[in-house]
VOMAR-522279 format. One record per atom (N, C-alpha, C): residue number from 0; atom name; x negated, y negated, z negated. Coordinates in steps of 0.2 Angstrom, whole numbers, plus 2048, in hexadecimal, padded with zeros to 3 digits. Layout:
REM residues N
+-----+----+-----+-----+-----+
!   i ! at !  xx !  yy !  zz !
+-----+----+-----+-----+-----+
! NUM ! CA !   X !   Y !   Z !
...
+-----+----+-----+-----+-----+
END
This chain:
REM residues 83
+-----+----+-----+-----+-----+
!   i ! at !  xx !  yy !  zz !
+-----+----+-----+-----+-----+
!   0 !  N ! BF2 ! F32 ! BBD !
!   0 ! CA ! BF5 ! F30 ! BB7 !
!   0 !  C ! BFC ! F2D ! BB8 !
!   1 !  N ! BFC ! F29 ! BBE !
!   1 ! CA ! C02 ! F24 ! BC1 !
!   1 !  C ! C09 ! F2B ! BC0 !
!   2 !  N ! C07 ! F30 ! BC4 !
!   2 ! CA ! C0D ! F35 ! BC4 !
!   2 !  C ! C0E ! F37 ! BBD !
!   3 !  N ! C0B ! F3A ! BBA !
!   3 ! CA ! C0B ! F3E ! BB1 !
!   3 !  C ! C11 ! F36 ! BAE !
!   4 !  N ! C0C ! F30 ! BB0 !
!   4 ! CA ! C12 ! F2B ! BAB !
!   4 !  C ! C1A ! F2B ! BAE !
!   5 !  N ! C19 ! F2C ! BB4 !
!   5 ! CA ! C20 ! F2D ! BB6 !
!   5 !  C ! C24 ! F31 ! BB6 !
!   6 !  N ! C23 ! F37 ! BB5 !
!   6 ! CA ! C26 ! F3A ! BB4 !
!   6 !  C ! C26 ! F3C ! BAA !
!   7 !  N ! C23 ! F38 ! BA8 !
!   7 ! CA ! C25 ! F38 ! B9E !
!   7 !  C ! C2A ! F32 ! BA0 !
!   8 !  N ! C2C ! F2E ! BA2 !
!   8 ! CA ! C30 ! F29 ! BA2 !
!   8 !  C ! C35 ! F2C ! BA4 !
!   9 !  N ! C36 ! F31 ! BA8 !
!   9 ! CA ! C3C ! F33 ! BAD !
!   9 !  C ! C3F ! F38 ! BA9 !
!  10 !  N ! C3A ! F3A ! BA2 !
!  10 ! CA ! C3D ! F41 ! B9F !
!  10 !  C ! C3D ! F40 ! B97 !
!  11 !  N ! C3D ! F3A ! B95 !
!  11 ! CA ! C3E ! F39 ! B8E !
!  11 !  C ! C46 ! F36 ! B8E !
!  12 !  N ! C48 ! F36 ! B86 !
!  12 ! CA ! C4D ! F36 ! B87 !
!  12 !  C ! C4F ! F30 ! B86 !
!  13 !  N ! C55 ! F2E ! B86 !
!  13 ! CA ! C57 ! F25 ! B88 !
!  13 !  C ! C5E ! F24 ! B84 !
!  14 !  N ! C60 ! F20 ! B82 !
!  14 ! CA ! C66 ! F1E ! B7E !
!  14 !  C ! C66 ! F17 ! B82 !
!  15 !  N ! C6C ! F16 ! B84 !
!  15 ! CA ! C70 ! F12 ! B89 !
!  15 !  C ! C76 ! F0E ! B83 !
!  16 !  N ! C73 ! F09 ! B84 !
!  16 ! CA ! C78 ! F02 ! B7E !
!  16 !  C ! C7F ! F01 ! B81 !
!  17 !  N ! C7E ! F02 ! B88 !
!  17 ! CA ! C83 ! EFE ! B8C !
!  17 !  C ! C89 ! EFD ! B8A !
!  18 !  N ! C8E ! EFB ! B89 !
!  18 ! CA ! C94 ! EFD ! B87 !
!  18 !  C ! C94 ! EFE ! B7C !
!  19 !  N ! C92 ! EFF ! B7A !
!  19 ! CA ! C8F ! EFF ! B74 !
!  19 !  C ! C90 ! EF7 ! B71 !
!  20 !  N ! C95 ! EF8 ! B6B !
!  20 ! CA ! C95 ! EF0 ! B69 !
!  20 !  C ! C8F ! EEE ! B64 !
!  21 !  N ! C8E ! EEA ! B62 !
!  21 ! CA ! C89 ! EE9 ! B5A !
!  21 !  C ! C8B ! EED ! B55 !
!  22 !  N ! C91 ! EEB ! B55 !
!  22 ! CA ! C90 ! EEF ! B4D !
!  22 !  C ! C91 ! EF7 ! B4D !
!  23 !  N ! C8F ! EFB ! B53 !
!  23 ! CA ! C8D ! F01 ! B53 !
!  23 !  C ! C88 ! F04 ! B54 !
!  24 !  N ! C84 ! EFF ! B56 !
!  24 ! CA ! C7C ! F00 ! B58 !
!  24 !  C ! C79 ! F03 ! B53 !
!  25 !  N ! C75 ! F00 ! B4C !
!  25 ! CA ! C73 ! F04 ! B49 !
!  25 !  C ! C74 ! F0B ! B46 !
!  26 !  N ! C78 ! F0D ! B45 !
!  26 ! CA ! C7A ! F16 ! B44 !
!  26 !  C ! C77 ! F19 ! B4C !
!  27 !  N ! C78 ! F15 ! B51 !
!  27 ! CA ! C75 ! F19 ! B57 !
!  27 !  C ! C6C ! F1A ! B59 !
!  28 !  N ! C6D ! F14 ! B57 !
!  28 ! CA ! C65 ! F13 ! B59 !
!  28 !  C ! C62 ! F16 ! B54 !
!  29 !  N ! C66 ! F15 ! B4D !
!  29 ! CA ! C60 ! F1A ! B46 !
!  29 !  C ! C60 ! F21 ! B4A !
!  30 !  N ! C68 ! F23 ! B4A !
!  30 ! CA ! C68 ! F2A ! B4C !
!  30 !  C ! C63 ! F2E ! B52 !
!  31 !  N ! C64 ! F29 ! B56 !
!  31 ! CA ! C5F ! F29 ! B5D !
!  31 !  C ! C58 ! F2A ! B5A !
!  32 !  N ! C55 ! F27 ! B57 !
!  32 ! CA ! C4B ! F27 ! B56 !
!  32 !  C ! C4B ! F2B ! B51 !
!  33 !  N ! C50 ! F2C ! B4C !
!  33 ! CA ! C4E ! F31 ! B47 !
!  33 !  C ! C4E ! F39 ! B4A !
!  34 !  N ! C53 ! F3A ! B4E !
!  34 ! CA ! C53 ! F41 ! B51 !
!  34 !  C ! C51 ! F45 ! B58 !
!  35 !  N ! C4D ! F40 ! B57 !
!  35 ! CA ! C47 ! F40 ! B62 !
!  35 !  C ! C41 ! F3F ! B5F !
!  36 !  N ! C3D ! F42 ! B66 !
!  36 ! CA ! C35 ! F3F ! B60 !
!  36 !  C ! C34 ! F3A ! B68 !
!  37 !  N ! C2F ! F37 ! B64 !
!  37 ! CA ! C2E ! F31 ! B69 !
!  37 !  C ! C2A ! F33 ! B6F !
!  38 !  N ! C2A ! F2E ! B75 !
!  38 ! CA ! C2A ! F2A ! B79 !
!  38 !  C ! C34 ! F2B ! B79 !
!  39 !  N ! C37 ! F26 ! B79 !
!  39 ! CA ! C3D ! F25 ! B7C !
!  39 !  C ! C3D ! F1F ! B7D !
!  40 !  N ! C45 ! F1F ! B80 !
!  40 ! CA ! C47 ! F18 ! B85 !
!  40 !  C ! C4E ! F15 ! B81 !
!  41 !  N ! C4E ! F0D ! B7F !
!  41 ! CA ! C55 ! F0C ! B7D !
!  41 !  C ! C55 ! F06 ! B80 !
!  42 !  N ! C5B ! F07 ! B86 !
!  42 ! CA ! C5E ! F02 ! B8C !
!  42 !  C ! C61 ! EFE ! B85 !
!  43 !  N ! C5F ! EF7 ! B84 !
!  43 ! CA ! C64 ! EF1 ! B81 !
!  43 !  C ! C66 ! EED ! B86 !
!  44 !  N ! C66 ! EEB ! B8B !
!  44 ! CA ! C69 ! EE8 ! B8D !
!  44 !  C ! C66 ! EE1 ! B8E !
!  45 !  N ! C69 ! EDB ! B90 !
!  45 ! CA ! C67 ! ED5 ! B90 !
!  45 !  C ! C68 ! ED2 ! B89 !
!  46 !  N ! C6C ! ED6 ! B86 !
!  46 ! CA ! C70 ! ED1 ! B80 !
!  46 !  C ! C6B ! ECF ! B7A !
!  47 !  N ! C68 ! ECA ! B78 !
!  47 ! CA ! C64 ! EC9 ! B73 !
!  47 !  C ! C65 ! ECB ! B6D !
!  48 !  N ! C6B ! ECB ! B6B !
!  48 ! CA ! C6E ! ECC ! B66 !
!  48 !  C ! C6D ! ED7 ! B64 !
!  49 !  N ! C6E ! ED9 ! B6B !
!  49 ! CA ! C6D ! EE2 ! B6A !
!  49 !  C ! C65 ! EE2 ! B68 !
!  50 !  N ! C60 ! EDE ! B6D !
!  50 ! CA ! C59 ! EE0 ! B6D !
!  50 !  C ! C57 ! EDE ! B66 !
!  51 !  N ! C5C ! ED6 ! B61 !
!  51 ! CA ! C59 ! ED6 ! B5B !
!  51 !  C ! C5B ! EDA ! B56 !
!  52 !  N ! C60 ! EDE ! B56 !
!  52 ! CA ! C62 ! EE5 ! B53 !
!  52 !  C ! C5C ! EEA ! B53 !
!  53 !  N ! C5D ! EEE ! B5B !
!  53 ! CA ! C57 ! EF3 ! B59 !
!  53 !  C ! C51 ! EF2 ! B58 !
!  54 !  N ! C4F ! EEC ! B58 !
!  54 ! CA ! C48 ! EEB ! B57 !
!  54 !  C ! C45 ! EEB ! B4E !
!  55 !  N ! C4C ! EE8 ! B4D !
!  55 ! CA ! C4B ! EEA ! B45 !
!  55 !  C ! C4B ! EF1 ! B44 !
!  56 !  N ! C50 ! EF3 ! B46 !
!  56 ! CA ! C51 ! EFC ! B44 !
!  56 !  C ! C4A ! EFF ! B44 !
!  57 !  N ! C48 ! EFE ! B4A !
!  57 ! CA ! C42 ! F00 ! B4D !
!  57 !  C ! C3A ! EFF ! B47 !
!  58 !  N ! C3A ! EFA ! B46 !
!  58 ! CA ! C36 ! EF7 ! B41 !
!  58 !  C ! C35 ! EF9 ! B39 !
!  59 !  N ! C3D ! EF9 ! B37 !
!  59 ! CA ! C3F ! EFE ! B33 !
!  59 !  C ! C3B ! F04 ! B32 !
!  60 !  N ! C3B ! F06 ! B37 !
!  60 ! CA ! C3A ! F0D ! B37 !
!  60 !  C ! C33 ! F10 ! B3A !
!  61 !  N ! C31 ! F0A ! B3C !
!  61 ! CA ! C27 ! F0B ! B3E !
!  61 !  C ! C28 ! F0D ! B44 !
!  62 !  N ! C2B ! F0B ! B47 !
!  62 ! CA ! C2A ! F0B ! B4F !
!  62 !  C ! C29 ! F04 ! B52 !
!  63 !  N ! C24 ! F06 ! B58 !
!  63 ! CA ! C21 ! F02 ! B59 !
!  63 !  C ! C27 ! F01 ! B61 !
!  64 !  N ! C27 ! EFA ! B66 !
!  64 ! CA ! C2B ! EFC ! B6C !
!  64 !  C ! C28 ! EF7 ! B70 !
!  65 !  N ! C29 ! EF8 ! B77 !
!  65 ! CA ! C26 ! EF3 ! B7D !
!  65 !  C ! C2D ! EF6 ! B81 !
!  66 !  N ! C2C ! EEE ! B86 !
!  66 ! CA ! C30 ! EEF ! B8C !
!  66 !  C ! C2E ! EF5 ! B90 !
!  67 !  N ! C32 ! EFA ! B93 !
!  67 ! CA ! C32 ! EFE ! B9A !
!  67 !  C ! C2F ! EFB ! B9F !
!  68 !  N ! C2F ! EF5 ! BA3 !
!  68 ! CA ! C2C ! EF2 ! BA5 !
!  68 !  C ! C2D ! EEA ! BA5 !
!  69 !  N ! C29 ! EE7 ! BA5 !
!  69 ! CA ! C25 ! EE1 ! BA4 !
!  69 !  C ! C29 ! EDB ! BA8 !
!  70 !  N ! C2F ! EDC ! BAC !
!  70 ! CA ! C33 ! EDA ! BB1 !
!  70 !  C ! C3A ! EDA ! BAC !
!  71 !  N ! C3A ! EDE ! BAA !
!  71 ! CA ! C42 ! EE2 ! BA5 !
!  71 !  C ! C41 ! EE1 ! B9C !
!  72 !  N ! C43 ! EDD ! B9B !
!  72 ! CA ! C45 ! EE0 ! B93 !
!  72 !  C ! C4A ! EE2 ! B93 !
!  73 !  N ! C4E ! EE3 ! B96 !
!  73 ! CA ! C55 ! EE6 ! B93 !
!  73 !  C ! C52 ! EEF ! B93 !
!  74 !  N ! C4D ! EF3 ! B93 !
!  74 ! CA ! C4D ! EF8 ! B92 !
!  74 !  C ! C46 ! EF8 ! B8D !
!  75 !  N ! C42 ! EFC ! B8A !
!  75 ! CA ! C3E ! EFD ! B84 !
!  75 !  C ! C3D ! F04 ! B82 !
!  76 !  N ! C34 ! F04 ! B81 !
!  76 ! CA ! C34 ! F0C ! B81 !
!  76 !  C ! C30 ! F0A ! B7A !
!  77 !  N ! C33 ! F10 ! B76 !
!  77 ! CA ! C32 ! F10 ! B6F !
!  77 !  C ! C2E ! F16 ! B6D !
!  78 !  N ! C27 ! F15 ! B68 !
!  78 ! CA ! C23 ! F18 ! B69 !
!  78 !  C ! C21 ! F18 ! B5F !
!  79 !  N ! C20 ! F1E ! B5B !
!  79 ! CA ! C1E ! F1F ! B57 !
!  79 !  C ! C19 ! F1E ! B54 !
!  80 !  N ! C19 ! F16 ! B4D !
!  80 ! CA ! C11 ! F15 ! B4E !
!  80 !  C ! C0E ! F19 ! B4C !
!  81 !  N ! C0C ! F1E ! B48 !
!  81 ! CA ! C07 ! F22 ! B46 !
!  81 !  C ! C05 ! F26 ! B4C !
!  82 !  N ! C07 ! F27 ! B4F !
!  82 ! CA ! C04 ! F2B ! B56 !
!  82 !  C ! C01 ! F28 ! B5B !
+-----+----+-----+-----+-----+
END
């Protein structure tokens, strides 16, 4: 199972915030989860202020999300609740 997860990790798709001001966030992240099907990754950064952006977007829109790893919040893998 340990390899299968790693390698879903290693091959979904990911939107990277970096560089990315606020106030263009949401058209990106909508645009990101409406047109991917889920397991994906959206790198936010440290910034609290991006993570309380997507989080609503997210919520918005019935996705559920957990950090990548438990070490990292700056990354978060977003997952469709009905599935």
């Amino acid at each position: 199972m340990g390899v299968s997860f790693f390698v879903l990790i290693n091959t979904m798709k990911t939107l990277d915030l970096h560089g990315i001001t606020h106030i263009n966030v949401e058209n990106k992240v909508i645009n990101f989860i409406l047109m991917n099907e889920t397991p994906l990754k959206i790198i936010t950064g440290d910034s609290f202020t991006m993570r309380k952006i997507v989080f609503r977007i997210l919520e918005e829109h019935g996705f559920e999300y957990y950090p990548e790893f438990y070490t990292n919040y700056g990354a978060f893998i977003i997952r469709d609740k009905t599935i």
